[in-house]
LUMVEXTI-860479 format. One record per residue (C-alpha): residue in one letter; z, x, y; residue number from 1. Coordinates in steps of 0.05 Angstrom, whole numbers, plus 5000, padded with zeros to 4 digits. Example, Ala and Ser with C-alpha at 12.3 -4.5 7.8 and 13.67 -1.06 7.14 Angstrom:
# LUMVEXTI-860479
+------+------+------+------+-----+
| rest |    w |    u |    v |  nr |
+------+------+------+------+-----+
|    A | 5156 | 5246 | 4910 |   1 |
|    S | 5143 | 5273 | 4979 |   2 |
+------+------+------+------+-----+
***
This chain:
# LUMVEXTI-860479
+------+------+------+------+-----+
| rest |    w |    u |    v |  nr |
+------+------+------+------+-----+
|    X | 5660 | 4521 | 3057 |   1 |
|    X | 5596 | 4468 | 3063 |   2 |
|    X | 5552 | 4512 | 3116 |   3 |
|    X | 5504 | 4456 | 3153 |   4 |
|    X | 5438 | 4461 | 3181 |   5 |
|    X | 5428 | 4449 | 3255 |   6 |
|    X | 5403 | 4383 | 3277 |   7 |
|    X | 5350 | 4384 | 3340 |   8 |
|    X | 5369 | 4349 | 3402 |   9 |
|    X | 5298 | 4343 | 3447 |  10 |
|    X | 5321 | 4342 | 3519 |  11 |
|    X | 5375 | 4349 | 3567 |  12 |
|    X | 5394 | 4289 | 3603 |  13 |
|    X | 5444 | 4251 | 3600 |  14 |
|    X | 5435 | 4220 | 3527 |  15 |
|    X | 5419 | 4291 | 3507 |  16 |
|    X | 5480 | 4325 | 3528 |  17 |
|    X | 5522 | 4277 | 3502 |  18 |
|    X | 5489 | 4280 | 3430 |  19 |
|    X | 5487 | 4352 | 3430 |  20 |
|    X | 5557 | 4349 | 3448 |  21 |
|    X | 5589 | 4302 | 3402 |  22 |
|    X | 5550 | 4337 | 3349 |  23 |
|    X | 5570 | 4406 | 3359 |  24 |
|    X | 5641 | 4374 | 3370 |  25 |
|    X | 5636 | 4343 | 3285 |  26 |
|    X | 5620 | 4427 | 3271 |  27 |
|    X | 5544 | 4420 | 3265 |  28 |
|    X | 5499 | 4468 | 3301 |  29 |
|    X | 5458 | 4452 | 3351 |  30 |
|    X | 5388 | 4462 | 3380 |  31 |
|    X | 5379 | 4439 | 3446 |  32 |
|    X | 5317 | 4441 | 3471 |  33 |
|    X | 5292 | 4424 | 3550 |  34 |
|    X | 5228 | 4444 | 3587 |  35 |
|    X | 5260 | 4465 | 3646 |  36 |
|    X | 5246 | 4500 | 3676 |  37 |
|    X | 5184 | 4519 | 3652 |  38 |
|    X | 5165 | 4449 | 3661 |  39 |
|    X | 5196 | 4391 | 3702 |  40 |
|    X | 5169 | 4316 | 3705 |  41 |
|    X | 5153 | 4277 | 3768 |  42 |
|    X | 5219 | 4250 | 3775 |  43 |
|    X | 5267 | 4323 | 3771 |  44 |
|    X | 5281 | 4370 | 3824 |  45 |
|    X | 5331 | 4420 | 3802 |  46 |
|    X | 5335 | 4451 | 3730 |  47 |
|    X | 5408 | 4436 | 3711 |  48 |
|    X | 5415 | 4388 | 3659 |  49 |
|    X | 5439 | 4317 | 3664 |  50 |
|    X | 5400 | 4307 | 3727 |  51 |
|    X | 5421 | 4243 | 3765 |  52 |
|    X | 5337 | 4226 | 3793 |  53 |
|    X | 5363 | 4163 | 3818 |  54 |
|    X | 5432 | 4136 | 3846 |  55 |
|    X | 5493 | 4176 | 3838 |  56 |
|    X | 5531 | 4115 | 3822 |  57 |
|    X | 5548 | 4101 | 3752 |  58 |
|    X | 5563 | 4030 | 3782 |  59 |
|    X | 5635 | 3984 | 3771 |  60 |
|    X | 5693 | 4025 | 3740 |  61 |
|    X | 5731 | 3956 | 3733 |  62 |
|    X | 5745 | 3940 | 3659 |  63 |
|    X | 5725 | 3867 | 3685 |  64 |
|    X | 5659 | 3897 | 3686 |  65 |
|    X | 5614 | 3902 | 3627 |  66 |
|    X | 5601 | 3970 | 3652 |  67 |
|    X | 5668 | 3991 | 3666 |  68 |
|    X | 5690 | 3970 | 3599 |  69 |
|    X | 5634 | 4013 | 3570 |  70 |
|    X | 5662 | 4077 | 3615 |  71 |
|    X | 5737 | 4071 | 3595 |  72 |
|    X | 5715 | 4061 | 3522 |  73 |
|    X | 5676 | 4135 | 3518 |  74 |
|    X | 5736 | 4166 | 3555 |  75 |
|    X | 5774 | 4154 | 3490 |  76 |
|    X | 5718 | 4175 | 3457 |  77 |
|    X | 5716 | 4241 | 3485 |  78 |
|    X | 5650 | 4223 | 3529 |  79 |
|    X | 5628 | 4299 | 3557 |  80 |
|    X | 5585 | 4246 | 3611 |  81 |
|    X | 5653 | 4211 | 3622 |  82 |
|    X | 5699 | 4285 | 3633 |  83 |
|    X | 5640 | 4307 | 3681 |  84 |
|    X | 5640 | 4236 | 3722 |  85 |
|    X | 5718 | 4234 | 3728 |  86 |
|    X | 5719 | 4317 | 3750 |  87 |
|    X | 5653 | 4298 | 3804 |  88 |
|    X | 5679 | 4234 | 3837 |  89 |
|    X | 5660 | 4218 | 3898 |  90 |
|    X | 5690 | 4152 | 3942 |  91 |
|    X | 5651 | 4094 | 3932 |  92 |
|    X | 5701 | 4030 | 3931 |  93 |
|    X | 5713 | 4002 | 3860 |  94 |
|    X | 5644 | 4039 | 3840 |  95 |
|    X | 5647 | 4107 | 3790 |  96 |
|    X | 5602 | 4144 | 3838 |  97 |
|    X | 5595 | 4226 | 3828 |  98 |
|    X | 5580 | 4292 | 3874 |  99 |
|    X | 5503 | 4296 | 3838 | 100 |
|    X | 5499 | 4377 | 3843 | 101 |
|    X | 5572 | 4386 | 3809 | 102 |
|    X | 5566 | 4329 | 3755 | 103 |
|    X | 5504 | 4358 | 3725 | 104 |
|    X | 5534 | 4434 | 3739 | 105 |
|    X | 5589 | 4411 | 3692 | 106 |
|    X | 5554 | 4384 | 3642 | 107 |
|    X | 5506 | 4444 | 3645 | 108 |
|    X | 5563 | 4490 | 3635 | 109 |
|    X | 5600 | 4458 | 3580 | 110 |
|    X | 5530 | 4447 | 3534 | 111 |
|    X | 5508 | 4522 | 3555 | 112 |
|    X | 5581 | 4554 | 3538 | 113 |
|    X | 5586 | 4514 | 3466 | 114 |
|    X | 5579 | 4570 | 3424 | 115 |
|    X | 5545 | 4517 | 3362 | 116 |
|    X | 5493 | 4488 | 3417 | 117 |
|    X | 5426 | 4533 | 3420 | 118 |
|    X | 5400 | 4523 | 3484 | 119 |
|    X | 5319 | 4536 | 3479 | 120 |
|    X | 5278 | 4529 | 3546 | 121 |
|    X | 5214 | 4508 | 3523 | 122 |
|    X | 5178 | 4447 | 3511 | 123 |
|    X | 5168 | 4405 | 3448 | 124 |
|    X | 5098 | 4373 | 3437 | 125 |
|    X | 5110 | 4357 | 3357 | 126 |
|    X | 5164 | 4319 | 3325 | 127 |
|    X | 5207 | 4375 | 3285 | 128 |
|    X | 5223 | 4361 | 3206 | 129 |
|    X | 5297 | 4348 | 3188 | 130 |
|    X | 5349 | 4311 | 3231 | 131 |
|    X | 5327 | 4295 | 3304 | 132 |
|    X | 5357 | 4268 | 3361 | 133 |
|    X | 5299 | 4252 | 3415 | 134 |
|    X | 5333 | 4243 | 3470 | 135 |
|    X | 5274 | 4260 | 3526 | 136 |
|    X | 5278 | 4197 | 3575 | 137 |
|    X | 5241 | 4144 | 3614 | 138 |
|    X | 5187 | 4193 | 3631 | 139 |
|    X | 5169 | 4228 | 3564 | 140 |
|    X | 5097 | 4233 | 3563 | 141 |
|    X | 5042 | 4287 | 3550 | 142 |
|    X | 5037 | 4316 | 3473 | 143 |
|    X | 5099 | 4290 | 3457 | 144 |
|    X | 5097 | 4220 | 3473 | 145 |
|    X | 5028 | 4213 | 3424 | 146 |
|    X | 5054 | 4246 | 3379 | 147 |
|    X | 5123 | 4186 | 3379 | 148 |
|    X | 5077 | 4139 | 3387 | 149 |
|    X | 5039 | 4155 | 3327 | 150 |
|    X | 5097 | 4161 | 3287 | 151 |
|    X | 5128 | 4089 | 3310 | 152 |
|    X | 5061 | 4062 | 3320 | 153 |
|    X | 5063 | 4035 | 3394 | 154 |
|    X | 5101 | 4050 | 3460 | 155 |
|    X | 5117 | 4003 | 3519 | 156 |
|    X | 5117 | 4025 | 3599 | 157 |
|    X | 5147 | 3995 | 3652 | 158 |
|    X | 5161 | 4024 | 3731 | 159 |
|    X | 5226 | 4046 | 3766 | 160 |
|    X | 5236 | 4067 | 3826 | 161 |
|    X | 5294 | 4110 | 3872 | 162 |
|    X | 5329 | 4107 | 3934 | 163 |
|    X | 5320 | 4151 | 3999 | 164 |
|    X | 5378 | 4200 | 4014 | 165 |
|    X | 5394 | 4217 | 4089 | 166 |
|    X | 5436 | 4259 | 4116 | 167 |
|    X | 5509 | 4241 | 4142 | 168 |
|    X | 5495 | 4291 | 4215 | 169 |
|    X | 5438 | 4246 | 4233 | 170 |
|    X | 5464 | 4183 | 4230 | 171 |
|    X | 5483 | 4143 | 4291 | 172 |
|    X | 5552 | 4135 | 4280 | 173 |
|    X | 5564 | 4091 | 4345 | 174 |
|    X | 5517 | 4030 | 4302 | 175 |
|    X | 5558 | 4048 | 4235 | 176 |
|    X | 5621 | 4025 | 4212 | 177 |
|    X | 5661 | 4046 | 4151 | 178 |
|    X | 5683 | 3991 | 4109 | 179 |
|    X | 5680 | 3967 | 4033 | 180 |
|    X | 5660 | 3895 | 4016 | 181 |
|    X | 5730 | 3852 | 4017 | 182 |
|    X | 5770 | 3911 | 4056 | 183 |
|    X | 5772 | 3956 | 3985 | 184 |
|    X | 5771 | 4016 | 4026 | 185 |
|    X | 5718 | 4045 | 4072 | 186 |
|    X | 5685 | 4090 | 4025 | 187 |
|    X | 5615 | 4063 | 4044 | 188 |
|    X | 5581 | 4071 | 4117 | 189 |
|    X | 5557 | 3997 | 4138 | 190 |
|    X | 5493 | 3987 | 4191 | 191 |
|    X | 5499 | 3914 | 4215 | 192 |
|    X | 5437 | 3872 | 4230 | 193 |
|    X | 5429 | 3814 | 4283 | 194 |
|    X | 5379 | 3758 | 4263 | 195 |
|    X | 5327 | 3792 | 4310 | 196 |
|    X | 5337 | 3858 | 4284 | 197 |
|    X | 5335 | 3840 | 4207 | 198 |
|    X | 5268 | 3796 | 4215 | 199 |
|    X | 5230 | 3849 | 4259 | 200 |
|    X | 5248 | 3896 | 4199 | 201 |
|    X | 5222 | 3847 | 4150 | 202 |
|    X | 5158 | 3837 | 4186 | 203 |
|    X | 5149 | 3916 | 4181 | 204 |
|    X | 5173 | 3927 | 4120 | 205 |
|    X | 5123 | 3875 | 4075 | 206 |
|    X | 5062 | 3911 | 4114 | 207 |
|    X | 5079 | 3978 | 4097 | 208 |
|    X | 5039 | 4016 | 4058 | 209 |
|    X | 5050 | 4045 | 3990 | 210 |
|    X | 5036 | 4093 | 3949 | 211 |
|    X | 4979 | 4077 | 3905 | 212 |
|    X | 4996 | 4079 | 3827 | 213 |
|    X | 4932 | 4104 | 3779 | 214 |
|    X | 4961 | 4099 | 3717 | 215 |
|    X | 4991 | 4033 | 3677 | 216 |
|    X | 4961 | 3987 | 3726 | 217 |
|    X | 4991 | 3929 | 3673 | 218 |
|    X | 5063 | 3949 | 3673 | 219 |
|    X | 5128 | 3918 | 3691 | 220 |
|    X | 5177 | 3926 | 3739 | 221 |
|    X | 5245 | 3937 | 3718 | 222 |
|    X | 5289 | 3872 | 3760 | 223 |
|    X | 5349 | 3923 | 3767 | 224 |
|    X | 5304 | 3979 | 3805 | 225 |
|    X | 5255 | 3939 | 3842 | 226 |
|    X | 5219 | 3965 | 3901 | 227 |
|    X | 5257 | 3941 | 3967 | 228 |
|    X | 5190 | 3921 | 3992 | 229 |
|    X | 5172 | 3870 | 3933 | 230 |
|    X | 5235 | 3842 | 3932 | 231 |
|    X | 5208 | 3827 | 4007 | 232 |
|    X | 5152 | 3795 | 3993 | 233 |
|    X | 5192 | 3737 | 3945 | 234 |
|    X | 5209 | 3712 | 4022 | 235 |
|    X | 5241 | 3733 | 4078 | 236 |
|    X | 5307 | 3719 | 4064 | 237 |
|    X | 5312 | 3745 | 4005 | 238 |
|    X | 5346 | 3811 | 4021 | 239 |
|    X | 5395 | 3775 | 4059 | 240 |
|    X | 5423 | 3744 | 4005 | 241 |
|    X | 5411 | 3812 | 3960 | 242 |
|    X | 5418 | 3880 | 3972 | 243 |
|    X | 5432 | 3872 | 4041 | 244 |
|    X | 5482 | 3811 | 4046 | 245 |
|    X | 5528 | 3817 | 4097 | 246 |
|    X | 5592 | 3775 | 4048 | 247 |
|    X | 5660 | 3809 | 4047 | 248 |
|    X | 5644 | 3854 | 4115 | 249 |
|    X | 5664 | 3849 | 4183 | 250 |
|    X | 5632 | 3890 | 4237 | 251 |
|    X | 5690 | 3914 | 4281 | 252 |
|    X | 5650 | 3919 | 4342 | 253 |
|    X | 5652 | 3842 | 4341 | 254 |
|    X | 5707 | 3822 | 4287 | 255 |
|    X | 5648 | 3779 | 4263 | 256 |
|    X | 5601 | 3780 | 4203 | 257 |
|    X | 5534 | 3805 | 4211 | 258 |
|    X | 5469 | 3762 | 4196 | 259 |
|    X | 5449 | 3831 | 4142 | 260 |
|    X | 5480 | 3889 | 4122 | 261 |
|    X | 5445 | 3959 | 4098 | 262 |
|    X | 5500 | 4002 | 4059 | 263 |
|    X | 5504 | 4081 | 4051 | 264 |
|    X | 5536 | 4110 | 3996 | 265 |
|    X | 5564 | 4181 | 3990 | 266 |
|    X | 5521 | 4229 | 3945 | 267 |
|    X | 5555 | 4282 | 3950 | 268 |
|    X | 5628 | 4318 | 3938 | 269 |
|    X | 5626 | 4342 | 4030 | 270 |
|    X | 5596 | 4274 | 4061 | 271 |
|    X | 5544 | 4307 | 4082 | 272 |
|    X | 5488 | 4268 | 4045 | 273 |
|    X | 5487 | 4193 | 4035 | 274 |
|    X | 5440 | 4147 | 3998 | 275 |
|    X | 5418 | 4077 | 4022 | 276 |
|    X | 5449 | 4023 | 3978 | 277 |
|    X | 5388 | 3985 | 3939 | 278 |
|    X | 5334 | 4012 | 3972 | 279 |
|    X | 5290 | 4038 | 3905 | 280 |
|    X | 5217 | 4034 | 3946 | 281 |
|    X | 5148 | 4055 | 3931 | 282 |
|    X | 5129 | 4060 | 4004 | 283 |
|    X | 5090 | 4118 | 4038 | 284 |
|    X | 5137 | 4180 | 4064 | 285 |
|    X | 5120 | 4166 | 4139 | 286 |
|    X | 5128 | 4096 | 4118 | 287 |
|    X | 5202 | 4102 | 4099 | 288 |
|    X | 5217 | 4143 | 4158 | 289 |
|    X | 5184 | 4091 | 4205 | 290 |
|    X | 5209 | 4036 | 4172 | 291 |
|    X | 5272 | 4056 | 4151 | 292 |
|    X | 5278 | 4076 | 4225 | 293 |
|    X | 5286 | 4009 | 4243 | 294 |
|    X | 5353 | 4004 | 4215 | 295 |
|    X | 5404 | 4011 | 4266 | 296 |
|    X | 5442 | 4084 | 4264 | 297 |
|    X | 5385 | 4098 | 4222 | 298 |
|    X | 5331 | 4111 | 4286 | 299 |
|    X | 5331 | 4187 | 4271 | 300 |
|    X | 5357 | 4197 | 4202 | 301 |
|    X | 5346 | 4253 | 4171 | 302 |
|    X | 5310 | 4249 | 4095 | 303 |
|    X | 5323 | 4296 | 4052 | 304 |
|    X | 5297 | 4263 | 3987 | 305 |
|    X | 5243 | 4203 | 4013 | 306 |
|    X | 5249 | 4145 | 3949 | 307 |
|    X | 5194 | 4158 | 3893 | 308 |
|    X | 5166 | 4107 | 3832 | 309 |
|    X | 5154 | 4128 | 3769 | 310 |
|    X | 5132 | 4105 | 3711 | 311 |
|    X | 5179 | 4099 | 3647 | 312 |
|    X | 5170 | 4095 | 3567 | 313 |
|    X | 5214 | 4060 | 3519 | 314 |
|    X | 5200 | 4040 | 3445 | 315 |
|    X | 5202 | 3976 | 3421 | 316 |
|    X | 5263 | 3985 | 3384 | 317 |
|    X | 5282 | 3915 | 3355 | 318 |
|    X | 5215 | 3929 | 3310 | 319 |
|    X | 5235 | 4008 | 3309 | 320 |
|    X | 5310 | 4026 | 3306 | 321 |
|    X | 5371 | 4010 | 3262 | 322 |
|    X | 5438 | 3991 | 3301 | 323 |
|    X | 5461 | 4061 | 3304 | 324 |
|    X | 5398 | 4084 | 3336 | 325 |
|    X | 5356 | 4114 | 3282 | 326 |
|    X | 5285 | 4107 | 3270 | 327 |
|    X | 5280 | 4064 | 3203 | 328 |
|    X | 5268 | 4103 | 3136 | 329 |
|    X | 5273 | 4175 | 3165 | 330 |
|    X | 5320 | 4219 | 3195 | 331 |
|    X | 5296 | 4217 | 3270 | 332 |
|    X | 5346 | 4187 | 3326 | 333 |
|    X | 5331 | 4157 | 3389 | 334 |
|    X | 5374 | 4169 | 3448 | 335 |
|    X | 5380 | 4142 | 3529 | 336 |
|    X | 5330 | 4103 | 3572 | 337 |
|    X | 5279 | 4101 | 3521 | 338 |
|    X | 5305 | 4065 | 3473 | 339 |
|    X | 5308 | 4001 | 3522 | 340 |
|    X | 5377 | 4019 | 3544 | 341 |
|    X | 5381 | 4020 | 3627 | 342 |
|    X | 5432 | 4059 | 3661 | 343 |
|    X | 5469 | 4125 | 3662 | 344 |
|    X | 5519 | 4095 | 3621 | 345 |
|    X | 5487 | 4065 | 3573 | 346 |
|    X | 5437 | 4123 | 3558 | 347 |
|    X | 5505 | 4171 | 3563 | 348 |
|    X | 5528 | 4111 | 3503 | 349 |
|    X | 5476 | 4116 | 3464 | 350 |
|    X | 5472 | 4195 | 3459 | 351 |
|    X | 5541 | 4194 | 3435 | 352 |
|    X | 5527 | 4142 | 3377 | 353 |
|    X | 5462 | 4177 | 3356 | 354 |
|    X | 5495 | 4244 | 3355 | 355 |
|    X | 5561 | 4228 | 3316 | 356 |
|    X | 5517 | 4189 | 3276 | 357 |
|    X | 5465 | 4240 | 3263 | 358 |
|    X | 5528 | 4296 | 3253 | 359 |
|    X | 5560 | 4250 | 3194 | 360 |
|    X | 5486 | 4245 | 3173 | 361 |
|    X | 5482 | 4321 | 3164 | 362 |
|    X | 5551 | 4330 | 3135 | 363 |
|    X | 5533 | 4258 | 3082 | 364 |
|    X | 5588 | 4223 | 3107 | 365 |
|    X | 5570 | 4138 | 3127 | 366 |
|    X | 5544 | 4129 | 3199 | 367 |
|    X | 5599 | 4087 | 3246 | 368 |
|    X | 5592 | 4022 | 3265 | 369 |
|    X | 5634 | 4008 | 3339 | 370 |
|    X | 5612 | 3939 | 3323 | 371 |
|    X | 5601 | 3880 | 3362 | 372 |
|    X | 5669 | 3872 | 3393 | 373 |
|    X | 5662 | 3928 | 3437 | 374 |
|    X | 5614 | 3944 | 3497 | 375 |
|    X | 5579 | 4011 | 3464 | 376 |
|    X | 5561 | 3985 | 3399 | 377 |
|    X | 5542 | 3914 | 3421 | 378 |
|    X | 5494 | 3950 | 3457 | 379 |
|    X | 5469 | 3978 | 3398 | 380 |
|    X | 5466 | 3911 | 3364 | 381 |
|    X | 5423 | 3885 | 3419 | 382 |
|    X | 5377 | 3940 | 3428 | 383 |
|    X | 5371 | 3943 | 3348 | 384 |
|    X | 5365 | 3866 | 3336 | 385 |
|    X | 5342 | 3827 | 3396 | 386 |
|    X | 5302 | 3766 | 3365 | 387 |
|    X | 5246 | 3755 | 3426 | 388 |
|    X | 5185 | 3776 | 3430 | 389 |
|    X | 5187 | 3807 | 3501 | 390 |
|    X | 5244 | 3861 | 3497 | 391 |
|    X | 5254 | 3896 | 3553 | 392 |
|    X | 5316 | 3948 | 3587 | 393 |
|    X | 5381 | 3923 | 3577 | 394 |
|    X | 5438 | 3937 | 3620 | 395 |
|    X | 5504 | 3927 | 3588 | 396 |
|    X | 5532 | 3857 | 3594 | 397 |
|    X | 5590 | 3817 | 3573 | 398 |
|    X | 5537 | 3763 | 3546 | 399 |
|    X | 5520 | 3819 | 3488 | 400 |
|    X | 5603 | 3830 | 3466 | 401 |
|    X | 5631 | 3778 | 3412 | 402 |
|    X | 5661 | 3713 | 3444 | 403 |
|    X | 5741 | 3709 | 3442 | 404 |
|    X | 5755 | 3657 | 3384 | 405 |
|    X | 5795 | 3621 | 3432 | 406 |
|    X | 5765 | 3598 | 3498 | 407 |
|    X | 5791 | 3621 | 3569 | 408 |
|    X | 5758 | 3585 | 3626 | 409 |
|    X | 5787 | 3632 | 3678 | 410 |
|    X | 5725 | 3691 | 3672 | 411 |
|    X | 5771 | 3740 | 3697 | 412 |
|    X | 5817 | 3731 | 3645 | 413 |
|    X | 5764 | 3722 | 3592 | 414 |
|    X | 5739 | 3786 | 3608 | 415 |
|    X | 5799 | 3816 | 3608 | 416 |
|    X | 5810 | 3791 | 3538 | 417 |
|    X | 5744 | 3813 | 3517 | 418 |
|    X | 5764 | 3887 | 3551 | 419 |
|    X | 5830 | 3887 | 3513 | 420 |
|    X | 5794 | 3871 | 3447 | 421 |
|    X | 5744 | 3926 | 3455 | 422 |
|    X | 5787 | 3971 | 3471 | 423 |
|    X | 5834 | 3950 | 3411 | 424 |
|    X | 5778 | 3961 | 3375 | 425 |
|    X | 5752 | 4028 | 3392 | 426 |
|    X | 5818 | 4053 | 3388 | 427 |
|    X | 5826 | 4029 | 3311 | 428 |
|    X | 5760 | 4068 | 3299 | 429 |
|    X | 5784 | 4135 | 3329 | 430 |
|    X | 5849 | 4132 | 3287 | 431 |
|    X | 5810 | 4109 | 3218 | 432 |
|    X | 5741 | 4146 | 3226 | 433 |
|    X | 5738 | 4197 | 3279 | 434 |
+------+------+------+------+-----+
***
């Protein structure tokens, strides 16, 4: 019997867990190593692994979605992200949103019990010989980033930001409403804003102040996780038709549509903590509170996580990576946010190539291709081969997944196509290769 030699997976998220998983699942040992919690970064609170540090939405679960597609398709796979989302769901309307404590609990118990995964608490600040997953995030930085971006030969930064949590006992529930957008439920908690009431929080909320930022001064922004206050500043009714637009909702107070909406989402498995919808800020703690005030049912909320801004790392992997995530000419995989993917999905995706991948790599067997035709390897595709010269994160997107030979003009039912296909697809390459 062919004994092989562990492969290293560097860090615990998401992308991590998922590697580590899907390798240990091909037979090949593990070593898993973390820094919690010797160590934590700006962004992590607690020392489980798989930490959600921003939403605890995993966002559409409709396979009309790009993103839903890309869910249902590592549920066939065997996705350990995917079993710990469906066992931590929370309500949240046609959204995959998860109880944040028990999702990363479960994935912290399933890596920890895996008798071929080697859990080591300590942290890495040199890039280990033989094969290598390097799965350490957005926020990698310190020893260990030089010594990647000596190795690839240049880095990129950008800045994301996260959303305040309240709690649900402080909330004015005489000003809030449950209700999903186009009556699909009432799994979110609606505060309704007059004309008066939305411009007077406006006014506030451009003049706030933030928190300064020292380092990167010459970064960018991520569009998907900008600050609530900058989208502000693009004009004042900009929020109104974003983040906070009142379509598909009637306040029942009034059986009328409000002029702006702020939404809540559940965070966790009780209802006793909520998250506001959108609201990624780099505003001031007293800031939040004061502004944030202004929301109506929101006068006296209660924060218990105020929203934070952080800067992130990814490689430039068009010039870097091959399609299925390793580093060219070596045997070093890259894994999650940065590699340019953007989501908890997507980095959950790419762990899972890069550690079946790297497990058939160990064992000398040919790396899989998911191809283009389905949602988790066109992703690999485009974060492998975009053909600009100003890469950036990528979400997910029907725009990246082959066109249907035949043309639907219904987009619907084109994406439904396009779902079926995929799907088709992946499960052709779980009968012939997995």
């Amino acid at each position: 019997m062919r004994m092989n030699k562990p492969i290293t997976v560097i860090g615990a998220g998401l992308a991590g867990c998922e590697a580590a998983y899907q390798a240990a699942k091909r037979g090949i040992p593990v070593l898993l190593y973390d820094m919690k919690p010797t160590r934590r970064s700006p962004a992590h609170k607690s020392d489980l692994f798989a930490e959600l540090v921003c939403s605890n939405s995993l966002r559409s679960d409709r396979l009309q979605n790009a993103v839903g597609l890309l869910k249902e398709e590592l549920r066939r796979l065997d996705s350990l992200i995917m079993q710990a989302a469906d066992a931590t769901r929370v309500p949240a309307g046609g959204a995959l949103a998860v109880d944040r404590q028990g999702f990363s609990e479960y994935i912290t118990d399933a890596v920890c019990k895996n008798p071929l995964i080697e859990v080591r608490s300590e942290e890495v600040t040199e890039l280990p010989d033989g094969i290598t997953v390097i799965a350490t995030g957005p926020l990698t930085d310190g020893a260990l980033l030089k010594a990647i971006e000596e190795k690839i030969g240049d880095s990129l930064h950008f800045f994301d930001a996260a959303a305040p949590v309240v709690t649900y006992e402080s909330l004015d529930m005489n000003k809030v409403f449950r209700a999903s957008r186009y009556d699909r439920g009432s799994d979110y908690l609606n505060c309704a804003m007059d004309r008066d009431e939305y411009m007077d929080f406006i006014r506030e909320l451009v003049n706030a102040e933030t928190t300064e930022l020292k380092e990167f001064e010459d970064v960018r922004v991520f569009e998907g996780c900008m600050p609530i206050e900058v989208m502000a500043k693009r004009g004042e009714m900009t929020l109104a038709f974003g983040p906070l637009k009142p379509v598909g909702l009637s306040d029942p107070r009034n059986n009328k549509r409000p002029f702006a909406v702020v939404q809540l989402r559940q965070d966790d498995k009780e209802g006793r903590l909520y998250n506001i919808v959108g609201f990624q800020t780099n505003l001031k703690f007293g800031e939040q509170k004061r502004v944030f005030g202004m929301i109506p049912g929101l006068e006296n909320a209660e924060f218990v996580r105020y929203g934070v801004m952080h800067r992130n790392s990814f490689i430039n992997s068009p010039k870097h990576l091959s399609w299925d995530y390793r580093l060219n000419g070596t045997d070093t995989y890259f894994a999650g946010q940065i590699t340019g993917v953007e989501g908890y999905v997507e980095s959950a995706s790419s762990g899972f190539v890069a550690g079946v991948n790297a497990a058939r790599r160990a064992e000398g067997s040919p790396p899989i291709d998911f191809t283009t035709k389905t949602a988790i390897g066109a992703l690999c595709h485009y974060v492998s081969e975009y053909a600009g010269s100003d890469f950036q994160p990528m979400n997910v997107t029907f725009g990246i997944i082959d066109s249907l030979e035949t043309r639907i003009r219904s987009k619907q039912e084109r994406y439904t196509a396009i779902a079926e296909r995929a799907l088709f697809t992946i499960d052709t390459i779980i009968e012939n290769d997995m």
